[in-house]
MIVEX-981464 format. One line per 5 residues: number of its first residue (from 1); their letters; for each residue x, y, z of N, C-alpha, C. Coordinates in steps of 0.02 Angstrom, whole numbers, plus 50000, padded with zeros to 5 digits. Layout:
REM MIVEX-981464
NUM) a) X Y Z X Y Z X Y Z  ...
//
This chain:
REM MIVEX-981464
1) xxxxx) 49455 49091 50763 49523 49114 50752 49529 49187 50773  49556 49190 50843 49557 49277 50854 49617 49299 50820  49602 49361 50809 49683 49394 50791 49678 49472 50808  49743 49469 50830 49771 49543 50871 49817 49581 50809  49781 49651 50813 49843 49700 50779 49877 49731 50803
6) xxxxx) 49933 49723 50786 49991 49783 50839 50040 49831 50796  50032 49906 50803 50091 49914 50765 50148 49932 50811  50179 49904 50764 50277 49888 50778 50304 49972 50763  50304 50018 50787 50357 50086 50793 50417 50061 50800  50440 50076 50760 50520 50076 50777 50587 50077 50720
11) xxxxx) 50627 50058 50742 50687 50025 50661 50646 49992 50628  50661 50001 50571 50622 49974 50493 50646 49889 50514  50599 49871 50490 50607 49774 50492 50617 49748 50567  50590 49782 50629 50602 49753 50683 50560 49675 50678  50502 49698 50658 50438 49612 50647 50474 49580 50613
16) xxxxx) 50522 49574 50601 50549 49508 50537 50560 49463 50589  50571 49465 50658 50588 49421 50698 50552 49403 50741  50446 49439 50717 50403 49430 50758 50381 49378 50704  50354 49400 50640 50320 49354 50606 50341 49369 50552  50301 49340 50496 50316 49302 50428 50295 49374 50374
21) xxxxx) 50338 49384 50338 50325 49454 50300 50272 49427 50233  50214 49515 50239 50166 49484 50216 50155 49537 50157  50109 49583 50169 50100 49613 50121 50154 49685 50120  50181 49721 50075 50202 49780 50081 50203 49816 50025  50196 49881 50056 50199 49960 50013 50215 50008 50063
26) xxxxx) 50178 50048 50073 50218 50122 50129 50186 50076 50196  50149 50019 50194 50156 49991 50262 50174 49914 50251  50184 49894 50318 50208 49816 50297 50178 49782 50350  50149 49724 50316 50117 49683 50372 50164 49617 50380  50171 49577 50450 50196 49530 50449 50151 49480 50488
31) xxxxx) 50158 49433 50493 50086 49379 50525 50130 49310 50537  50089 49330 50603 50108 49263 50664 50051 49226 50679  50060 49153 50677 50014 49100 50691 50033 49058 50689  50004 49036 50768 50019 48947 50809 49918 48950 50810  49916 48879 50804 49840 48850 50804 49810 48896 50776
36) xxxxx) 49760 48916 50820 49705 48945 50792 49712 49020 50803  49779 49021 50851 49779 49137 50865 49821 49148 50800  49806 49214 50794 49842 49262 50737 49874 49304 50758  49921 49330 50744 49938 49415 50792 49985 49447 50700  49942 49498 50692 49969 49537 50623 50005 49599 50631
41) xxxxx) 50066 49607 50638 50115 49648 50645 50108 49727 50584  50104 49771 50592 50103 49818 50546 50153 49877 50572  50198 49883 50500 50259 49940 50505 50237 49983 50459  50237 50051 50478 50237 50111 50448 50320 50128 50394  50324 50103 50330 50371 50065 50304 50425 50133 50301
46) xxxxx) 50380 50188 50262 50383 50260 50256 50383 50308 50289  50388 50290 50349 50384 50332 50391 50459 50348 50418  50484 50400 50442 50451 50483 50434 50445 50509 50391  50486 50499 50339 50480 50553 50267 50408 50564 50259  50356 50512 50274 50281 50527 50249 50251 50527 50327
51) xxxxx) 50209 50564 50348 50176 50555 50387 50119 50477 50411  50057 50488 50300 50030 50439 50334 50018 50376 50349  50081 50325 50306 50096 50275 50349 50101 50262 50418  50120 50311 50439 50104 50306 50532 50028 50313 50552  50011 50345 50528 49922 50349 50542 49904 50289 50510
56) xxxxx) 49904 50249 50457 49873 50188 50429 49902 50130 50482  49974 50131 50513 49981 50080 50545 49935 50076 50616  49939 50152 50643 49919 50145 50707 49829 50132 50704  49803 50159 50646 49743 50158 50651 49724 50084 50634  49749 50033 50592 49760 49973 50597 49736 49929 50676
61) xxxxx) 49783 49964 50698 49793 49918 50775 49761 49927 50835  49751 49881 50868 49725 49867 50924 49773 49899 51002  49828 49890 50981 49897 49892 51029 49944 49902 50976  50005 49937 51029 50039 49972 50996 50140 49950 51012  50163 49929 50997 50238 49882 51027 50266 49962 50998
66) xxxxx) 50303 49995 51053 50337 50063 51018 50427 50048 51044  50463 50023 50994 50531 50014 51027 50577 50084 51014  50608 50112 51064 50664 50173 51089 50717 50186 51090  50738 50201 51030 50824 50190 51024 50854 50269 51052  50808 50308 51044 50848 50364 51060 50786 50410 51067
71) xxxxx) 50798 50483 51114 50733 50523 51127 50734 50577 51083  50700 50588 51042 50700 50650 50997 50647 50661 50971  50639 50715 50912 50568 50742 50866 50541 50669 50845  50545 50626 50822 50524 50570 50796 50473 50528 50858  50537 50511 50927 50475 50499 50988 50416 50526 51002
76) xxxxx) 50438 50580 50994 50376 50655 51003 50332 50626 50959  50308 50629 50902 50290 50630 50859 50244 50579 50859  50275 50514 50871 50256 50439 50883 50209 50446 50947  50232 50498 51011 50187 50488 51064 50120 50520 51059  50132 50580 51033 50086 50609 50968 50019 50586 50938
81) xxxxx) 50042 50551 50900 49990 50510 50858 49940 50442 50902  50001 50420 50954 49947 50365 50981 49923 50399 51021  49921 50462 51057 49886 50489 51083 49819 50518 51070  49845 50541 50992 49775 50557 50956 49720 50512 50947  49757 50433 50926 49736 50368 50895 49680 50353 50966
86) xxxxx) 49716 50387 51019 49674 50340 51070 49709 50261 51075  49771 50251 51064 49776 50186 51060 49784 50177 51122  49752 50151 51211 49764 50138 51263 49807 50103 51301  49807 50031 51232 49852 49963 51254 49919 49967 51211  49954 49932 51256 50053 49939 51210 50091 49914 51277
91) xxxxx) 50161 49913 51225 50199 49919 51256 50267 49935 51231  50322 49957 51266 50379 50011 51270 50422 49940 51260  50495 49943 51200 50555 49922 51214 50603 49977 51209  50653 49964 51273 50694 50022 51267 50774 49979 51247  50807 50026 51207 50864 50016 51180 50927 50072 51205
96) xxxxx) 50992 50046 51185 51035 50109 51200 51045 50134 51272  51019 50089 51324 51039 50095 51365 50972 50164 51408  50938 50187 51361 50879 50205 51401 50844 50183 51433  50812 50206 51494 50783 50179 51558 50710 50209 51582  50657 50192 51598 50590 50199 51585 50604 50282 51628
101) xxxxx) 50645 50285 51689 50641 50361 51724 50651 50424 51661  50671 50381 51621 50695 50460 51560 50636 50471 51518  50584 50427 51508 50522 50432 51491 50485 50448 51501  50462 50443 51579 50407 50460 51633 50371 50548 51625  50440 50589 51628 50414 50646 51633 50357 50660 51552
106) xxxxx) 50402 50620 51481 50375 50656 51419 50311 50597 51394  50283 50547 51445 50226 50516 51434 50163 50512 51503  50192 50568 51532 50137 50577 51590 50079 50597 51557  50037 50586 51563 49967 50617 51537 49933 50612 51494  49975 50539 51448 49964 50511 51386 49923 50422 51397
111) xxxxx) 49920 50409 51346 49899 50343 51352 49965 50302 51348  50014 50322 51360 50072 50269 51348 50089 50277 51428  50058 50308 51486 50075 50314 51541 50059 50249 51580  50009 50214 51503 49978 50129 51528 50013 50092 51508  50056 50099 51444 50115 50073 51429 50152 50012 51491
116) xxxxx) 50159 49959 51476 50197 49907 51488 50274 49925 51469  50326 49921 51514 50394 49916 51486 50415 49834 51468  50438 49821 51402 50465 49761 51425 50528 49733 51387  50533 49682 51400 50628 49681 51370 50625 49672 51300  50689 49681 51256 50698 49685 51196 50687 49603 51184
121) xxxxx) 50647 49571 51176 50669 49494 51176 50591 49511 51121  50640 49466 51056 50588 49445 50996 50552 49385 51024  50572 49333 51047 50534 49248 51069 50492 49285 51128  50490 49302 51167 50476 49317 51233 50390 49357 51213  50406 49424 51172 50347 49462 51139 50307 49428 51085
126) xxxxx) 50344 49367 51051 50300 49329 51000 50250 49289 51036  50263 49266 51119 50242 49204 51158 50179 49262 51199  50187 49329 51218 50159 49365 51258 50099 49361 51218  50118 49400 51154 50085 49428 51101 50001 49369 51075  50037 49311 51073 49987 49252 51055 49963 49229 51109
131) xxxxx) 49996 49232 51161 49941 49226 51228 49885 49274 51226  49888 49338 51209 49834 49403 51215 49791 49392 51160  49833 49367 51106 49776 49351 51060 49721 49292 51059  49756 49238 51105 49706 49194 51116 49643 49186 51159  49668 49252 51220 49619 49291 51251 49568 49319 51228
136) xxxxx) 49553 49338 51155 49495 49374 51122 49461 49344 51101  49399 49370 51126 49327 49367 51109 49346 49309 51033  49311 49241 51035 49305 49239 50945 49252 49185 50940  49241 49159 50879 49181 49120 50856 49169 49132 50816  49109 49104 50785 49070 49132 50733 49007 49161 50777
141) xxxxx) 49023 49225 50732 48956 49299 50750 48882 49277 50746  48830 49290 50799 48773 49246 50767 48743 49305 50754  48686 49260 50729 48646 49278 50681 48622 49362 50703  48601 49384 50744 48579 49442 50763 48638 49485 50732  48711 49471 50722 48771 49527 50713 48771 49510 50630
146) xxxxx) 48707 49549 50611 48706 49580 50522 48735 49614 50492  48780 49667 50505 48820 49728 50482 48882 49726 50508  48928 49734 50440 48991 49749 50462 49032 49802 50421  49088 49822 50440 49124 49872 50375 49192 49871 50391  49216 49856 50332 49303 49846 50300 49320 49879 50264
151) xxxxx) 49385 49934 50290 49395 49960 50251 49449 49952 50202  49463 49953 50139 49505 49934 50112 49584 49957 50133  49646 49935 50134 49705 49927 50130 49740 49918 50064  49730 49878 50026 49772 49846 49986 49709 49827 49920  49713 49810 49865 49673 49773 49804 49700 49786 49751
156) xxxxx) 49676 49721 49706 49731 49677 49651 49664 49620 49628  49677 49623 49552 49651 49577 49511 49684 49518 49533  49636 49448 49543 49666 49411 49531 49633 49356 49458  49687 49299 49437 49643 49277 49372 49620 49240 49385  49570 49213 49377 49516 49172 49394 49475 49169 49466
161) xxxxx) 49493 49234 49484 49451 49240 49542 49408 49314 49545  49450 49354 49502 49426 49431 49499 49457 49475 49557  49409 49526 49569 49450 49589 49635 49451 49566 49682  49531 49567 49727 49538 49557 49786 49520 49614 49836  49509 49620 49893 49522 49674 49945 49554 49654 49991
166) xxxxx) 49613 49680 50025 49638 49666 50101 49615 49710 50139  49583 49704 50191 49581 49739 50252 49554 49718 50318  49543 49752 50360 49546 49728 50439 49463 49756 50452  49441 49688 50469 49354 49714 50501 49351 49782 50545  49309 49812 50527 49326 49895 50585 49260 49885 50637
171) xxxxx) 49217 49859 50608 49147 49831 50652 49121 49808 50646  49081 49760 50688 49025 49709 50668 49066 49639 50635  49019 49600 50561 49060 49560 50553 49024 49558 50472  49045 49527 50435 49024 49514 50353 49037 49458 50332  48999 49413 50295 48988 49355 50291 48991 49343 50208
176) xxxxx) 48982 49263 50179 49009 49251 50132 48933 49258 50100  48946 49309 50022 48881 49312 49993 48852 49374 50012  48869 49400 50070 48822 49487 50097 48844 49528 50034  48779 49578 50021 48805 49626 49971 48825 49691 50013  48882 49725 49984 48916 49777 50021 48903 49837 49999
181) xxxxx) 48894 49887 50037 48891 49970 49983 48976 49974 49986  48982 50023 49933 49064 50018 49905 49060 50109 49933  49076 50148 49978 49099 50194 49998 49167 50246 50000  49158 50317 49969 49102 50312 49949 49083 50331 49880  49012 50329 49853 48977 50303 49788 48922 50275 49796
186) xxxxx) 48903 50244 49746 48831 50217 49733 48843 50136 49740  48904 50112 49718 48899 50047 49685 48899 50003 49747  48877 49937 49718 48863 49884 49783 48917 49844 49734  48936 49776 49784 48961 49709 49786 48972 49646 49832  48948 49621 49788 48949 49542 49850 49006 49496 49840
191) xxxxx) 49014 49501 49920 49065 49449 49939 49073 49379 49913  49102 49337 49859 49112 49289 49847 49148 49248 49894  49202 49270 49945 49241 49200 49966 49294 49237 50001  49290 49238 50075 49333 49259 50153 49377 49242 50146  49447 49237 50158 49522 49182 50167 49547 49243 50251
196) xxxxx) 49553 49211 50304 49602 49241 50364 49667 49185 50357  49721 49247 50363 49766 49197 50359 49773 49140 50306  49748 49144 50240 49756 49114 50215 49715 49034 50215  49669 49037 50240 49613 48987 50278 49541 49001 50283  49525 48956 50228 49445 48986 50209 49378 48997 50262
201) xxxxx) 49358 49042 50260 49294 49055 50326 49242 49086 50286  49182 49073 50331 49109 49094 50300 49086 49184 50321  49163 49195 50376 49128 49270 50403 49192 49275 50417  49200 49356 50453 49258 49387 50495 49230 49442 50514  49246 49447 50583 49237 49485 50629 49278 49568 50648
206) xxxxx) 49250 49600 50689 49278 49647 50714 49359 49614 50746  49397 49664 50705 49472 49635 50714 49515 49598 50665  49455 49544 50614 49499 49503 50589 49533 49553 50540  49613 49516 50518 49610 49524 50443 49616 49474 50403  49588 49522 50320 49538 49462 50299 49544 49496 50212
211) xxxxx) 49555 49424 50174 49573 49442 50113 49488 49444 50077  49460 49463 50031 49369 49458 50022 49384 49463 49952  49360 49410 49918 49374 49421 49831 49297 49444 49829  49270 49475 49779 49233 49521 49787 49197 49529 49688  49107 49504 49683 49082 49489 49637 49055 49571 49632
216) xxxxx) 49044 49593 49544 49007 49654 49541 49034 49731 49545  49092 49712 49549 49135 49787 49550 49199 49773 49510  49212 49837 49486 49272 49845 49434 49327 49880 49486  49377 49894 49455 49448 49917 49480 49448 49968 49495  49409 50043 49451 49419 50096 49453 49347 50092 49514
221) xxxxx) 49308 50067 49535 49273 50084 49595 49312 50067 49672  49349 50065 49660 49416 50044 49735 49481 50086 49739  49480 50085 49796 49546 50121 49793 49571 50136 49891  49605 50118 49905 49631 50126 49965 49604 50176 50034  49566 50176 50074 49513 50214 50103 49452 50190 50096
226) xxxxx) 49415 50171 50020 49360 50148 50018 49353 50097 50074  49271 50110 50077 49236 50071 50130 49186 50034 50117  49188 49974 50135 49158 49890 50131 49098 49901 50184  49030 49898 50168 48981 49914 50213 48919 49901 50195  48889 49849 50263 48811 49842 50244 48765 49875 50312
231) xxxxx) 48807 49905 50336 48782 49949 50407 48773 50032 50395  48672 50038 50388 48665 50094 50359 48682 50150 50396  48715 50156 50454 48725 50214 50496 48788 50228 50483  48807 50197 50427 48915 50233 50403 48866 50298 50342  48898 50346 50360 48875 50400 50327 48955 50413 50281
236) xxxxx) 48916 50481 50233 48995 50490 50186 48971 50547 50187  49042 50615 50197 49010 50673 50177 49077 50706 50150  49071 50755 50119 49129 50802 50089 49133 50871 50116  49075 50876 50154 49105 50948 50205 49058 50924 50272  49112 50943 50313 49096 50943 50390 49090 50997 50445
241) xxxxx) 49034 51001 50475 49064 51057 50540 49072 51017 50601  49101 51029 50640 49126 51002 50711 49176 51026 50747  49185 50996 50794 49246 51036 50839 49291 50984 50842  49362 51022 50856 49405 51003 50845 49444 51014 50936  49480 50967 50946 49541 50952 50984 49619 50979 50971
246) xxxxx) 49642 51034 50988 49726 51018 50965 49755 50998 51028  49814 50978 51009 49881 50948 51055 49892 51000 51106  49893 50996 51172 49910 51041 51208 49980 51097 51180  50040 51069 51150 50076 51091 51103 50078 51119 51057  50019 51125 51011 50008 51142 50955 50008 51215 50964
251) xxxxx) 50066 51268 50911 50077 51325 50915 50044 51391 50893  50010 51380 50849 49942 51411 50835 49866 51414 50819  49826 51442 50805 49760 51451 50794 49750 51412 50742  49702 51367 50729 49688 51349 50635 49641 51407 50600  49671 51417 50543 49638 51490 50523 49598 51460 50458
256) xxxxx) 49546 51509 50412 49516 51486 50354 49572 51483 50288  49577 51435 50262 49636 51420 50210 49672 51365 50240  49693 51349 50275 49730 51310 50284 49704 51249 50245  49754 51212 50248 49745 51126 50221 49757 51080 50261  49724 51055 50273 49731 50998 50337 49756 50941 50280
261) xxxxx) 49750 50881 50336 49740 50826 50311 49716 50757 50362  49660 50743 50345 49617 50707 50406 49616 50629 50406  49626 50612 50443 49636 50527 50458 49596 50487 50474  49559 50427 50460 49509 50382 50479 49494 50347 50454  49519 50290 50483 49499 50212 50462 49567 50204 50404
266) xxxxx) 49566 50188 50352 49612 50197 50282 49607 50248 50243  49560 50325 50287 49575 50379 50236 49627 50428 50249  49652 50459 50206 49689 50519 50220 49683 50583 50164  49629 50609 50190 49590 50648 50153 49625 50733 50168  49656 50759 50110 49649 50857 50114 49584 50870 50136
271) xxxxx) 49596 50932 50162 49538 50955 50211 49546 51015 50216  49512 51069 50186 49530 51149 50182 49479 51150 50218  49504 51213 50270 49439 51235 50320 49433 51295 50282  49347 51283 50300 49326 51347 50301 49316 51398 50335  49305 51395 50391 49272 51444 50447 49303 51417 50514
276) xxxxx) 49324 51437 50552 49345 51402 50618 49304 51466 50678  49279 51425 50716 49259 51478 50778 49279 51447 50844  49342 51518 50879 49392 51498 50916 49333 51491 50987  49290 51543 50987 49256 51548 51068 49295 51573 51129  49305 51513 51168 49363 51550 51229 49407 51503 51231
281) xxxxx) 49446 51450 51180 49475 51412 51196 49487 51397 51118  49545 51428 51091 49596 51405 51036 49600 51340 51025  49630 51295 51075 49638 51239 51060 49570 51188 51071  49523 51218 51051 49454 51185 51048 49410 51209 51001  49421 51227 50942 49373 51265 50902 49362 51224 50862
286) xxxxx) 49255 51253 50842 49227 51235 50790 49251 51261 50726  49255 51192 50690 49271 51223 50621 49226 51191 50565  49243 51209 50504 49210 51166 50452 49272 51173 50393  49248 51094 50372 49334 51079 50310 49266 51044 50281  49313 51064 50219 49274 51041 50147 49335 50982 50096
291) xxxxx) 49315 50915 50098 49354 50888 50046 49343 50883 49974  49391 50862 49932 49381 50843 49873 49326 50793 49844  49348 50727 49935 49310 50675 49923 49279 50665 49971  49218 50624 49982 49202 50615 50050 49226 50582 50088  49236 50595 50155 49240 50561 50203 49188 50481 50259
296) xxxxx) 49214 50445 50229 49163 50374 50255 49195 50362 50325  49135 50373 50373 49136 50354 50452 49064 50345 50483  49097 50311 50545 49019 50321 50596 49016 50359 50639  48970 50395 50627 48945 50429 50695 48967 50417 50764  48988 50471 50790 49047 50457 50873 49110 50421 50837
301) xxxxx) 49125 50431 50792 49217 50401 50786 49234 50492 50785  49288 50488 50777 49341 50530 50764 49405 50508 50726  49421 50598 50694 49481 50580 50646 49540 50628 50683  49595 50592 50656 49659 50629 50671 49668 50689 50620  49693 50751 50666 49720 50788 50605 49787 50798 50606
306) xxxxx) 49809 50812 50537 49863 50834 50532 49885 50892 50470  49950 50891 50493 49965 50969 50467 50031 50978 50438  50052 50937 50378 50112 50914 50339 50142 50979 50310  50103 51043 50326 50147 51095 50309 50210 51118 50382  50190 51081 50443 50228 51090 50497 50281 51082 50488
311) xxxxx) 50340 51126 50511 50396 51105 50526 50436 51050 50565  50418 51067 50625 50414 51030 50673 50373 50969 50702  50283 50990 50704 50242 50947 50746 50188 50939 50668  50179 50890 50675 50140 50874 50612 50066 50842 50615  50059 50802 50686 50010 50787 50716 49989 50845 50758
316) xxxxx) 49916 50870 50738 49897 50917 50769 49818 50901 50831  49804 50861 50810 49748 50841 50875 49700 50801 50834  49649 50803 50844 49564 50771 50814 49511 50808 50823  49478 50777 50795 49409 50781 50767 49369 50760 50783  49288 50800 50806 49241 50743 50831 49198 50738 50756
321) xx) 49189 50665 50745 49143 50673 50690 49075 50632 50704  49030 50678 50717 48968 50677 50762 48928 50661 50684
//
């Protein structure tokens, strides 16, 4: 059963006419399925008033559907973030009578310059959408693919089954019965029982999403960000040094004090730097930020930063987290 994530940018409730409304809070998932493809729609519900619903949707997804009613701080913003995200694959609906030439100049140099234009048609993108998804890689993972990590989204008691988790495989794959490190912390838990889509499985893969009722852990060890992991190379730390990326746009220096706020996977972690060293290039400096909590990633990912004291630009670049 492959399944594709895409987030939906745009007017609030555009997916109601892609798929079937699923879970919601500051994001909303909706889910499409003919046979055996999936394609899981995610809206940033809160967004703009909050920034990181837009970072949870895009980091969610695989591809990115960005529909255009009008060009302003909000487009910006949106081109912004998938730029940061690295999201490569998408595609553009334009509305209002906008035309891809009015775009061209403010997505040259971006990853939306790979951007697909295509028509406003809900049937047309539901039929595209599950064709691409039926294109992916799927099966069951063999035996050699031991490690995987999920990070949480969503969790809820249920009765007679105990803690739920929702979230989307980020790598590898996890199987029914693996014991998980709970990130981050000390505590472990084993997987009792997979559901995709609502349809019981022994594993899920990089990509799926995937509900995991979950033996050996209490309520107060979870919480939205935590990370699902039996792959010992996910590290957790609470202060970092590394270098940083800003937006060619971005209007000043990051200085010591500031408060960030850093993005990855389901976290959205404060981040006070400490020390930044500019060198010969401002918009490339080493810094070091210290959180409250740690930060759970792998080695060679990167996080988005951002900067919710902005007026204007709020997405400010990334992070290498080496």
């Amino acid at each position: 059963m492959p399944n594709l994530n895409v987030a939906v940018l745009g007017p609030q409730g555009y997916s109601k006419d892609l798929g079937k409304k699923g879970t919601s809070s500051d994001i909303t998932f909706y889910n499409l399925k003919r046979g055996e493809n999936t394609v899981t729609f995610i809206e940033p519900s809160r967004y703009p008033e909050r920034l990181a619903p837009l970072f949870f949707a895009t980091s969610l997804a695989k591809k990115a559907l960005l529909v255009v009613e009008e060009i302003d701080a909000t487009f910006g913003e949106l081109v912004t973030m998938l730029q940061c995200q690295g999201t490569e694959e998408g595609y553009i609906v334009l509305r209002n009578y906008l035309v891809p030439e009015q775009l061209e100049s403010l997505i040259k140099g971006t990853v939306l310059e790979r951007y697909e234009f295509v028509e406003d048609d809900t049937i047309a993108l539901r039929e595209k959408l599950l064709e691409e998804a039926e294109s992916l890689e799927s099966g069951t993972p063999s035996e050699n693919e031991k490690q995987g990590t999920i990070p949480i989204d969503h969790f809820f008691n249920v009765r007679g089954i105990g803690m739920v988790i929702l979230g989307s495989v980020a790598e590898g794959a996890i199987r029914k019965h693996d014991t998980l490190k709970v990130l981050p912390g000390e505590t472990t838990a084993q997987i009792r029982s997979i559901q995709k889509h609502d349809d019981d499985f022994d594993w899920a893969a990089k990509g799926d999403r995937a509900g995991i009722a979950l033996k050996n852990v209490e309520p107060e060890d979870l919480d939205r960000g935590v990370v699902l992991t039996n792959d010992d190379s996910i590290r957790s730390e609470a202060t970092i040094t590394t270098r940083a990326e800003l937006v060619p746009y971005w209007p000043s220096h990051l200085k010591e004090g500031m408060v960030l706020h850093l993005g990855h996977w389901m976290q959205f972690l404060p981040a006070k730097v400490i020390s930044v060293e500019d060198e010969s290039d401002w918009h490339r400096p080493k810094i070091t930020v210290e959180m409250e909590k740690a930060m759970v990633y792998r080695p060679g990912d990167r996080a988005v930063i951002h900067y919710l004291e902005g007026e204007k630009l709020r997405v400010a670049g990334s992070l290498d987290l080496s």
